[in-house]
C-alpha positions in Angstrom: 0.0 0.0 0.0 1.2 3.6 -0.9 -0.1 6.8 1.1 0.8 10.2 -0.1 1.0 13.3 2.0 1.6 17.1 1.8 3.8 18.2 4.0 3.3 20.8 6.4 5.3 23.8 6.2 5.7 23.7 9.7 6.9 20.4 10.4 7.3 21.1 14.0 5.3 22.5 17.3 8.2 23.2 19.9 10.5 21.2 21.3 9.2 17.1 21.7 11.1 16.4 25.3 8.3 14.8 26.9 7.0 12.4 23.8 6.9 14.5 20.4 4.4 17.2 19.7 1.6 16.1 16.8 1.8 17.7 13.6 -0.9 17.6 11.0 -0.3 15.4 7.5 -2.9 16.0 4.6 -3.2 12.6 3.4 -4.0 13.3 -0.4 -4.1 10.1 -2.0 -3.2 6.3 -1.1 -3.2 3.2 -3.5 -1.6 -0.3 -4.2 2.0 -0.6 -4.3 3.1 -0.4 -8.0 3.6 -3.7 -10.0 6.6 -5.3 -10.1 8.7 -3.2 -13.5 7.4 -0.1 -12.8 10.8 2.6 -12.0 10.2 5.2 -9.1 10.9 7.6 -12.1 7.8 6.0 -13.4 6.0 6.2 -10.6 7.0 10.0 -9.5 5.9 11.3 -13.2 2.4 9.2 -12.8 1.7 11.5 -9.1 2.9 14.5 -11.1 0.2 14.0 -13.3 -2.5 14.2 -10.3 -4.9 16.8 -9.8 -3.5 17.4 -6.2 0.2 17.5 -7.5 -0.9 20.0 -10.7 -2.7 22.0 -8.5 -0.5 22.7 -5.9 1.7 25.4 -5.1 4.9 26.0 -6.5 6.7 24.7 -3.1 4.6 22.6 -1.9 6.0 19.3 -1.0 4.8 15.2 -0.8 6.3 12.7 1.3 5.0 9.1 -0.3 5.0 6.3 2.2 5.2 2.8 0.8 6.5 -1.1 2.3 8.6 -1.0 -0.4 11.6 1.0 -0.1 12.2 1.9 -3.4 9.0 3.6 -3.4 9.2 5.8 -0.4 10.4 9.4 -1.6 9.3 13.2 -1.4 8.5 14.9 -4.1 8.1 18.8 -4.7 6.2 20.9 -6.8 9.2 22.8 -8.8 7.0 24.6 -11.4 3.5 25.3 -12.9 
């Protein structure tokens, strides 16, 4: 399973001495892992091509959470 987020642009509340402090993730998107032959490379320019990725902010950023390794990764909205 993949889950994609936007990433805050605060990614922290204080200091997390006593336990961490929660920040909030925008979870825009999750689906199956990719099949086996499909590159990250692939993969990246197939979330560029979603409607939260096209219409985001110049800036804003994605962390994309997956078992595999390969397919865990941020991405970041360079240009319109």
């Amino acid at each position: 399973m993949i889950h994609i987020y936007q990433i805050p642009k605060a990614r922290s509340n204080g200091y997390c001495f006593n336990g961490g402090n929660p920040i909030a993730f925008l979870n825009v998107d999750w689906l199956s892992a990719p099949e086996d032959g499909i590159s990250k490379n692939q993969f990246s320019d197939f979330i560029r091509g979603k409607r939260y990725f096209t219409n985001a902010p110049i800036g804003t950023r994605f962390l994309v959470l997956c078992d595999k390794d390969e397919f865990t990764f941020q991405l970041v909205k360079e240009s319109a």
